[in-house]
N, C-alpha and C positions, 0 to 999 in steps of 0.2 A: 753863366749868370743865372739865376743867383747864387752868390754862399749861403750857405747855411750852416750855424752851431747849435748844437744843441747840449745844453747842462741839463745834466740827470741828478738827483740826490740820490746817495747811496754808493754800492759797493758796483762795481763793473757787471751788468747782464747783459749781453749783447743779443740775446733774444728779445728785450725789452729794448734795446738802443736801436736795434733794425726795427721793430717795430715801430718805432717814435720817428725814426729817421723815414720811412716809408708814410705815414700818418701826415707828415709837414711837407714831404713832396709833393703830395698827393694833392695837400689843399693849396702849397705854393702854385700848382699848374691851373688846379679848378677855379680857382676863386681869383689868382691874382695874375694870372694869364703865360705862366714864364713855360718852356719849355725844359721837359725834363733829362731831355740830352746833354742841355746846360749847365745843370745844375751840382752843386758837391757837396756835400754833407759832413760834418766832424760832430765827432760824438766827445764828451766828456763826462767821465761821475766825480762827484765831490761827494764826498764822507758824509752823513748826516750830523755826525760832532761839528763838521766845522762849516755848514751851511747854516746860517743865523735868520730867523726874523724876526724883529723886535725884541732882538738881543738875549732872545732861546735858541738853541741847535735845535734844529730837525725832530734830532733823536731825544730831545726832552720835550717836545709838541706830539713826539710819535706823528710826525706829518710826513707828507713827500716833498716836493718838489720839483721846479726845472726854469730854464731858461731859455727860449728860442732867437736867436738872434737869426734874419734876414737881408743882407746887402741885398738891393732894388737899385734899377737907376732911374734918378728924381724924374717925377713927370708924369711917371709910365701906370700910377696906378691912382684913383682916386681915393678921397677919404673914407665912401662906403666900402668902397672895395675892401682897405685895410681893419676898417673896424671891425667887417663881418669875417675877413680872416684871424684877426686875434681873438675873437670869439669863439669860433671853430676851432683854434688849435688848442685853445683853456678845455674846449669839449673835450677833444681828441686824447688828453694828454688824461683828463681826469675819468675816460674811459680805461686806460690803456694801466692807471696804479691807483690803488687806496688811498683815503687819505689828501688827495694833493691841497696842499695850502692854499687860501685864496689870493696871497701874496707870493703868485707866480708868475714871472713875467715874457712878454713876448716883445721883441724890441725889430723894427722895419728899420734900416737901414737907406737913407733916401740919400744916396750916391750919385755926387754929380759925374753926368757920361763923359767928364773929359778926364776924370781922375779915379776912372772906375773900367774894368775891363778884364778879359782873360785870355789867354792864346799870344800875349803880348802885343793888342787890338785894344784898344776903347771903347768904349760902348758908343760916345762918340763917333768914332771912326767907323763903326758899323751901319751906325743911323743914315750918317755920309754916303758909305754905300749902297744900303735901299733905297736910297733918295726920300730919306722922312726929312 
């Protein structure tokens, strides 16, 4: 815990995708407290032809792009916490490629711990066991 996705525009760079992928761990652990033994990462790229905003591709804005999506279990992080992480990762990402569109999004996942888990345990069921 957490997952993490991550959309790339563009064609596959896996030196730019370990890069993003390493960038969003980093700040999921600093800033939003998770443990990085925890955590998994899936990378995706989508075309610039077929990534749209405001009903232009990518490749007709000549922009980048991306999407971060974060599973969290509900509770565990306050509103500043997240807001100054979705902040940092707009940096991180518009450090990392040219271009990136101001219409790139970073999505928190606020996962209740009875319907959320991994190792086939709850997050729930872990709390249970710290005695939080």
């Amino acid at each position: 815990m957490p997952h993490i996705t991550i959309q790339l525009s563009g064609s596959r760079d896996r030196a730019l995708g370990r890069r993003a992928a390493e960038a969003v761990s980093q700040l999921t652990a600093d800033i939003l407290g998770k443990k990085p033994s925890d955590m998994a990462v899936t990378l995706d790229y989508i075309a610039d032809e077929d990534w749209l905003v405001g009903g232009k591709s990518l490749a007709e804005l000549s922009a980048a792009s991306y999407f971060v999506e974060v599973s969290i279990t509900d509770e565990t992080n306050t509103k500043a916490e997240k807001a100054e992480f979705i902040r940092q990762v707009h940096e991180a990402m518009r450090g990392l490629r040219a271009a990136v569109h101001e219409v790139s999004y970073v999505y928190l996942i606020d996962a209740r711990a009875t319907a959320y888990g991994f190792g086939g345990r709850t997050q729930e069921w872990r709390h249970q066991q710290a005695g939080v």
